[in-house]
C-alpha positions as CSV (number, residue, x, y, z in Angstrom):
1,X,44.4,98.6,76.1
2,X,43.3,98.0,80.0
3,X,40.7,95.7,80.8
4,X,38.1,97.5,83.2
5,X,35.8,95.2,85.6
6,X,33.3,97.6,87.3
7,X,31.5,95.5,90.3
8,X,28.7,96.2,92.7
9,X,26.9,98.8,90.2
10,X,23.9,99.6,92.4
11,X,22.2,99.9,88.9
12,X,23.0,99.2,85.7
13,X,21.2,101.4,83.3
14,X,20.1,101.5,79.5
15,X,20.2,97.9,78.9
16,X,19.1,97.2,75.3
17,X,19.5,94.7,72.3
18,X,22.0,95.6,69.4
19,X,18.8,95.6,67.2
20,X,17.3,98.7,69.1
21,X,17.8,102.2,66.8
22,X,15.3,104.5,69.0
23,X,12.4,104.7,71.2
24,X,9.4,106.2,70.2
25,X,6.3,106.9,71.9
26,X,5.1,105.2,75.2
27,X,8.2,102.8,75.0
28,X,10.3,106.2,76.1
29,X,8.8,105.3,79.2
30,X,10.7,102.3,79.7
31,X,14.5,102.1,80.8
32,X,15.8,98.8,81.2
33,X,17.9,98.4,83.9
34,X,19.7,95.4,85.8
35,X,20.2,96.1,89.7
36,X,23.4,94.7,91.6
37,X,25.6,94.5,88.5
38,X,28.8,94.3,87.1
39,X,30.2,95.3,83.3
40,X,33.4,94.7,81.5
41,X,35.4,96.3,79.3
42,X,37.7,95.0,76.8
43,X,39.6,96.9,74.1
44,X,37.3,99.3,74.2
45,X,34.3,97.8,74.3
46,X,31.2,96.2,76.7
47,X,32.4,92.7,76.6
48,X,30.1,91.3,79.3
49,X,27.7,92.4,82.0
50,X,25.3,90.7,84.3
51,X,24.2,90.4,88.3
52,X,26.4,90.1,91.0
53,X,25.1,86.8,91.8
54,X,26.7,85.7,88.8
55,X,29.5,87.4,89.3
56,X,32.7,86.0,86.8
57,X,36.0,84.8,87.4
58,X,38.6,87.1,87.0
59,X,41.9,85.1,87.1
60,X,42.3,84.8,83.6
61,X,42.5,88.7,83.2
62,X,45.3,90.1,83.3
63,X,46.4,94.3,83.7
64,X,42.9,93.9,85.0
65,X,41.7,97.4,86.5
66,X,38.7,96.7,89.1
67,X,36.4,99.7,89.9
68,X,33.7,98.9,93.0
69,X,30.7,100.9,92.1
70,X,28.6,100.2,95.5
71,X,26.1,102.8,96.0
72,X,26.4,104.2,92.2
73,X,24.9,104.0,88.9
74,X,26.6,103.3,85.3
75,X,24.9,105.4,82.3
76,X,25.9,105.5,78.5
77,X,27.2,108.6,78.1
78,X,25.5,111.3,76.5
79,X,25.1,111.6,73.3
80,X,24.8,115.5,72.0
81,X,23.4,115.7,68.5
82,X,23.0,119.5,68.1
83,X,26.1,122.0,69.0
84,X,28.0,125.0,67.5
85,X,30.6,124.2,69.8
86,X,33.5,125.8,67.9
87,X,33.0,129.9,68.1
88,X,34.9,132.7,68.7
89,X,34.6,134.9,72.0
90,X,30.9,135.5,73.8
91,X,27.7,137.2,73.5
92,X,27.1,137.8,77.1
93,X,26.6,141.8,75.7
94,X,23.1,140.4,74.1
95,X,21.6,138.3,76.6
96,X,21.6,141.8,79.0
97,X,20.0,143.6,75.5
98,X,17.1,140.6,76.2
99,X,16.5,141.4,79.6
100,X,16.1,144.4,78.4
101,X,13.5,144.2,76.0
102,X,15.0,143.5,72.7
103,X,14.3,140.3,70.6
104,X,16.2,138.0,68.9
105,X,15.3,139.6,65.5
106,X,16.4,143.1,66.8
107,X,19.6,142.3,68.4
108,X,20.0,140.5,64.9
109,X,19.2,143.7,63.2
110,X,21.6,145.7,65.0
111,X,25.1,143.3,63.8
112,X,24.1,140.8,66.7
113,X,23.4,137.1,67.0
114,X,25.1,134.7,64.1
115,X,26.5,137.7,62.7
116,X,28.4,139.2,65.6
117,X,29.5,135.3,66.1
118,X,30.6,135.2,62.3
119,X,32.6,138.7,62.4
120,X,34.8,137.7,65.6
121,X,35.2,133.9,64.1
122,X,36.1,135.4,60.8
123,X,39.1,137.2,62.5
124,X,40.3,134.2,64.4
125,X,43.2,131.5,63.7
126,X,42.1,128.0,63.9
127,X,44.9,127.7,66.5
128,X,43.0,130.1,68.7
129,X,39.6,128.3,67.8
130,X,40.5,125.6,68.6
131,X,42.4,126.6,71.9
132,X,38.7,128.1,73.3
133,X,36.8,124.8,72.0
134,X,39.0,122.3,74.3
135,X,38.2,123.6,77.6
136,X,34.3,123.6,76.6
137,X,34.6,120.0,75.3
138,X,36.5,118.9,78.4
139,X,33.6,120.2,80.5
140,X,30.7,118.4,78.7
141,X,33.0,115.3,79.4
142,X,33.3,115.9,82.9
143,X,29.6,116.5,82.6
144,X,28.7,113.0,80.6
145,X,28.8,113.4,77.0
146,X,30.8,110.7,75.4
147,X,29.8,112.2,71.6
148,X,28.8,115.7,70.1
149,X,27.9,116.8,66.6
150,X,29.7,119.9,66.2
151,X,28.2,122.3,63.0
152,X,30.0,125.1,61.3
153,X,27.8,128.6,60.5
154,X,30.0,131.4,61.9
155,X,32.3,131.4,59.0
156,X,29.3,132.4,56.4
157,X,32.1,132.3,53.6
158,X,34.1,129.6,51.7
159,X,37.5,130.5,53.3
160,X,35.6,131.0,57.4
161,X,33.3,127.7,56.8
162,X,36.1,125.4,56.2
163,X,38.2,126.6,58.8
164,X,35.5,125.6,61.4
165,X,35.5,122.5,59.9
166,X,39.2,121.9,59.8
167,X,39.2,123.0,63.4
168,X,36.5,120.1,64.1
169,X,38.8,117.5,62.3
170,X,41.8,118.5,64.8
171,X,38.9,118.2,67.5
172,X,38.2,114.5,66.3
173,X,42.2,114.2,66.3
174,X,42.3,115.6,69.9
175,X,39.6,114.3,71.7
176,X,38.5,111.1,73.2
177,X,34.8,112.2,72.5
178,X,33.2,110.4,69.3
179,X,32.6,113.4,67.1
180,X,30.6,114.3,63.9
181,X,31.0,117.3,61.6
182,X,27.8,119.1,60.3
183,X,28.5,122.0,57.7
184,X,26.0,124.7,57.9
185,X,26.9,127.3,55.7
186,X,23.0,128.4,55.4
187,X,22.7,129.8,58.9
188,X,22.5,133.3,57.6
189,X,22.8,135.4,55.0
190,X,26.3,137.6,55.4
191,X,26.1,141.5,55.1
192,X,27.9,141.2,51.2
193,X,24.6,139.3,50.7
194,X,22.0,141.0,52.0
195,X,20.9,141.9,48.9
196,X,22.4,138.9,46.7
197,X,20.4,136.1,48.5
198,X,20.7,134.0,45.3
199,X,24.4,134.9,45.4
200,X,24.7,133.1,48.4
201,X,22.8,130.4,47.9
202,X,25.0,129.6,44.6
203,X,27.9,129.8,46.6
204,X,27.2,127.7,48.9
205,X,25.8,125.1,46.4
206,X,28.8,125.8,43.6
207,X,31.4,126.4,45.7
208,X,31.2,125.2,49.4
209,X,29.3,122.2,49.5
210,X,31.9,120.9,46.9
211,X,35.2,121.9,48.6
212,X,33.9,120.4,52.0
213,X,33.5,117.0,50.0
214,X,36.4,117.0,48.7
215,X,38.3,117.8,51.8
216,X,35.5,115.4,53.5
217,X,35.1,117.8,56.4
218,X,31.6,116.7,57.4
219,X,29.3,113.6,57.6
220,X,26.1,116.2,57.9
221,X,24.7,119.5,56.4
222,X,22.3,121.9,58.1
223,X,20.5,125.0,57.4
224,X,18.3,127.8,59.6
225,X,14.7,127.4,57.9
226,X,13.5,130.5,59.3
227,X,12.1,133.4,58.5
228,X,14.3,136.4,57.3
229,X,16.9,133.5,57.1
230,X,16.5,130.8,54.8
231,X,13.1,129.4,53.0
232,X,11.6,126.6,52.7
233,X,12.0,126.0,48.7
234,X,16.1,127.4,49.8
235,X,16.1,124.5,52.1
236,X,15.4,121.9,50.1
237,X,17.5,123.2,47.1
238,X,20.3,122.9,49.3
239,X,19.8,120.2,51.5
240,X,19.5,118.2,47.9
241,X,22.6,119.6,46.9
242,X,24.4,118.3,50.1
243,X,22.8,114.7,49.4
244,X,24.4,114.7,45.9
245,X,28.0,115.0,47.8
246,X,27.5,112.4,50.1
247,X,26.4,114.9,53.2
248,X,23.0,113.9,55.3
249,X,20.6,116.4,56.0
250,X,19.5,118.2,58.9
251,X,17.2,121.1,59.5
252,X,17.1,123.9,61.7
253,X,13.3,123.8,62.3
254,X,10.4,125.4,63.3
255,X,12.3,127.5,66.1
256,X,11.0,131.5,65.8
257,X,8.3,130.4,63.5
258,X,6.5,128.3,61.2
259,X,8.1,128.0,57.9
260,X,8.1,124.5,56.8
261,X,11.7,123.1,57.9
262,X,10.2,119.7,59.2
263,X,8.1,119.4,55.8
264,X,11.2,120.2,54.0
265,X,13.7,118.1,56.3
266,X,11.0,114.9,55.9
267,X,10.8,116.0,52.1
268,X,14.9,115.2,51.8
269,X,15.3,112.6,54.4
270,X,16.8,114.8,57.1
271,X,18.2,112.1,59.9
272,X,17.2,115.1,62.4
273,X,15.1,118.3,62.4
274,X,16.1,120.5,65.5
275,X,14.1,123.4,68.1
276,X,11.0,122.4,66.2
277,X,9.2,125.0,69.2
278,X,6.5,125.7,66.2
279,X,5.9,122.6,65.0
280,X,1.9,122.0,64.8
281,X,-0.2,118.7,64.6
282,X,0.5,118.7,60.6
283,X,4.1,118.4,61.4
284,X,3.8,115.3,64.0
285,X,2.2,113.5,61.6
286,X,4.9,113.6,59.0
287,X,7.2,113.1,61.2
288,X,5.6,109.6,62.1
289,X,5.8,108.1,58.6
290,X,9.6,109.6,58.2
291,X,13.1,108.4,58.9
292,X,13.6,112.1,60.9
293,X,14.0,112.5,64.4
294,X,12.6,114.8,66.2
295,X,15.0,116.9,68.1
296,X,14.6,119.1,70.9
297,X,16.8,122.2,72.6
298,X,16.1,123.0,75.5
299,X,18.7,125.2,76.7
300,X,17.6,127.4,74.0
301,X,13.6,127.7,74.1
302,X,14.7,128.6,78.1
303,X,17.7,131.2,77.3
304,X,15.7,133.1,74.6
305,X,12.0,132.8,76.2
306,X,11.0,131.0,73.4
307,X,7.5,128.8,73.6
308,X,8.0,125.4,74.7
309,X,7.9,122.7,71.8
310,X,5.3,120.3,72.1
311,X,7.2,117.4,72.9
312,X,4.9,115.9,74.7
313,X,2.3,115.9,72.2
314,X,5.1,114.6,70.3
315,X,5.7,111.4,72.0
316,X,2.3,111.0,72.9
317,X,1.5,110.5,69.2
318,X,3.9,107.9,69.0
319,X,7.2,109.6,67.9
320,X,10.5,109.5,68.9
321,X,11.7,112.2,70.3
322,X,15.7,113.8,71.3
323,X,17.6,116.1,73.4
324,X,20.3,118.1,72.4
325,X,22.5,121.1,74.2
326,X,22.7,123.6,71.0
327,X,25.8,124.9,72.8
328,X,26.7,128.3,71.1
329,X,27.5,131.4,72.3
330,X,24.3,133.4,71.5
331,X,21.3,131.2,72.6
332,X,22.8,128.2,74.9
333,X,26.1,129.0,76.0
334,X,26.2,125.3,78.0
335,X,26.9,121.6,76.9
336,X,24.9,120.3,80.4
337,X,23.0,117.3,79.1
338,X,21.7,116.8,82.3
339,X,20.5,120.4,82.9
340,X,19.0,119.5,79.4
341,X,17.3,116.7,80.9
342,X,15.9,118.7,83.9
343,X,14.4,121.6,81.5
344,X,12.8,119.0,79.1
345,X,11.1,117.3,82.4
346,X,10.1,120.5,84.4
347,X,9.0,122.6,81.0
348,X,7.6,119.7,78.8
349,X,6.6,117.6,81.4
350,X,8.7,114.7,80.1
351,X,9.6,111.9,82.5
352,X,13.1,111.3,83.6
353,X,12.8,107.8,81.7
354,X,12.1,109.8,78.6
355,X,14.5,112.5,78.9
356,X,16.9,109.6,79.3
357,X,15.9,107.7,76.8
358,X,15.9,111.0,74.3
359,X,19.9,111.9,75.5
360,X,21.0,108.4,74.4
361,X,19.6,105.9,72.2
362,X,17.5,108.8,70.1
363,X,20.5,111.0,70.1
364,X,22.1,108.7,69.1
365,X,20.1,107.9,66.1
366,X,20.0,111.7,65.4
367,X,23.8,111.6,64.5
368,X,23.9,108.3,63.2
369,X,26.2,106.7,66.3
370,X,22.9,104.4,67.4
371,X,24.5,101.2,66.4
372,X,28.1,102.1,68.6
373,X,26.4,104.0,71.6
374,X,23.4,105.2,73.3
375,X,23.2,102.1,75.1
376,X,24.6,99.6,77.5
377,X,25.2,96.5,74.0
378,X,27.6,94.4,74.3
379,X,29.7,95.1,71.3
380,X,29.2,98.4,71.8
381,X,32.1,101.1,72.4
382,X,32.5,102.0,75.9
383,X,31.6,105.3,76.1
384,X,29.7,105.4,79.9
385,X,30.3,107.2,83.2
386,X,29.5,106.3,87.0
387,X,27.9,108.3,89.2
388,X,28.2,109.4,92.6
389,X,25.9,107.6,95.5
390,X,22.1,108.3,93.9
391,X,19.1,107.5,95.1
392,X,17.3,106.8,91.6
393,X,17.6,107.2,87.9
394,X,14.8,110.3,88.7
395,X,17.8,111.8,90.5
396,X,19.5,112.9,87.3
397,X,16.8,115.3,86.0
398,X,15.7,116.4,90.0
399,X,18.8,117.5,90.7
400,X,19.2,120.0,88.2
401,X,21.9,122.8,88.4
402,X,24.3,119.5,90.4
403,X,27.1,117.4,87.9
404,X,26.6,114.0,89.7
405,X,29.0,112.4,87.8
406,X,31.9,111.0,89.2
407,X,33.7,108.4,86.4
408,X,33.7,109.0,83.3
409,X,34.7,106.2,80.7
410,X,35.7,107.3,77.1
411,X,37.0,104.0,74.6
412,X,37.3,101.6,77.1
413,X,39.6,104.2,79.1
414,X,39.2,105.3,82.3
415,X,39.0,109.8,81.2
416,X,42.0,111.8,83.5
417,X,40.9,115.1,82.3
């Protein structure tokens, strides 16, 4: 594997100590940064960095590739906790039924939303799954993200569920990304059990959950605590379920209403609970005496209308807080971390620094990669990109809409497309 030396880095960014796991509360103010640097990489990982002024000797390297920096800026990539990446077709047909005037309940109500998404998955190949996920991972990586969580849901039976996850497996095969698998067979309730909600349930407890851990198809499990979807008393029995095979919990929470998912994730040590646009002061203050990160979606809340979580009430009370992309077809048809950033800062009035901090070390922590990314470590896997010429670390989130990244570096490899 090449050796990379990357010189004249007008700033060095996300500089923290292998001991750091996330940043809560006014400490997501603070990016570390080292001006007028320069990093190595060797197989694979950040060997070295420091100041210019200390700049090393090089003749000892050898198949050394050299990359001057002047003018730009070198982030740890991305990390997205939170995506449905792997879908079949679009839902372009209900985001016009929005401007119209419909909600997310009605278009649901009428075959839409995770059920229209589960239909055209149901009838697709995994070949042809995964042929429409590659060109949507290539763009996040184009666009910064070095790792994704990637869930099932769409397949809503045994057979459908563990085709998206196979499909995710090839996708760790594939890709240069670092990827994690989340089954989420309780997103909804299919039309066969509409009426048989207990049906389901037992089917994804009895059946599911124990073919994906045999097959070990995912590190994670998830569920939709929502209204009309699943409750709070389903959530836990299933989320405890999961646990008994080995899988970590997560929770879709808090997002059309307020039905209990963060009290329920805390309850079963969830490592995430995600949307979170309802949670209320009760909420905050289990999340501070909990293992649980706090996980917000931007690109959601904004393509659906929905409130804005509180995330700064969140951080303000001292918690941790992370940014995800939910990529999916129906509510947040884009991977753009840094768009992510720019709604978190204009909406919730986060600071850049923050909505930095929250799309690397605490998204990191969210999918359990905090001790091999999120951060400019030595030891750590070199997962990073360079920017074009930027004024500031602001620039990222001010320039929303723009993909000012130039280099990106996946494993110690410099990424061709």
């Amino acid at each position: 594997m090449q050796k990379i030396l990357i010189k004249n880095i007008k700033k060095l960014v996300q500089l923290r100590d292998a001991q750091t796991q996330k940043i809560s509360g006014k400490e997501m103010d603070n990016l570390p940064c080292m001006d007028d640097a320069w990093l190595a990489i060797d197989n694979g990982i950040i060997a070295d960095y420091g100041s210019m002024n200390d700049f090393p000797g090089i003749a000892d390297w050898k198949d050394l590739q050299v990359i001057d920096a002047s003018g730009k800026m070198v982030f740890p990539s991305w990390v997205d906790s939170h995506t449905h990446i792997v879908y079949a077709g679009s839902r372009e047909q209900e985001f016009t039924d929005r401007i119209k005037g419909l909600s997310y309940e009605e278009i649901a109500q009428r075959g839409g939303g995770i059920l229209n998404s589960s239909k055209k998955l149901q009838d697709a190949s995994e070949e042809e799954l995964l042929q429409q996920a590659l060109p949507r991972l290539q763009e996040i990586i184009l666009q910064g993200t070095g790792a994704v969580e990637i869930k099932s849901g769409y397949g809503l039976s045994l057979e459908s569920e563990l085709k998206m996850l196979r499909v995710i497996k090839k996708i760790k095969d594939l890709t240069k990304l670092t990827v994690k698998s989340t089954f989420l067979g309780a997103h909804a309730f299919p039309l066969a059990y509409k009426q048989n909600k207990r049906g389901y349930v037992d089917l994804i407890i009895k059946e599911m959950i124990p073919a994906v851990a045999e097959e070990k198809l995912a590190e994670f499990i998830d569920i939709f605590c929502e209204q009309n979807y699943f409750s709070f008393d389903e959530t836990i029995e299933i989320l405890e379920a999961g646990r008994k095979h080995g899988l970590i919990p997560k929770v879709h929470a808090e997002q059309m209403s307020h039905t209990g998912g963060v009290e329920a994730g805390v309850k079963c040590k969830a490592i995430s609970v995600d949307h979170l646009e309802y949670v209320n002061e009760a909420d905050i203050k289990l999340l501070l005496n909990s293992i649980t990160m706090p996980t917000i979606l931007p690109g959601a809340a904004y393509f659906v209308s929905l409130p804005n979580p509180p995330a700064r009430q969140m951080i303000d009370a001292g918690l941790a807080l992370a940014i995800a992309s939910d990529f999916n077809p129906g509510t947040s048809p884009t991977g753009n971390m840094n768009l992510m950033q720019s709604i978190a800062c204009i909406q919730y009035k986060l600071t850049p620094n923050e909505a930095i901090n929250a799309s690397t070390m605490n998204s990191a922590y969210a999918m359990q990669v905090e001790k091999e990314l999120g951060s400019i470590t030595i030891g750590k896997k070199a997962n990073l990109f360079i920017t074009k010429p930027i004024p500031s670390t602001d620039f990222i989130s001010y320039s929303f809409g723009s993909n000012l990244v130039e280099t990106v570096i996946l494993n110690g490899e410099v990424y061709k497309g």
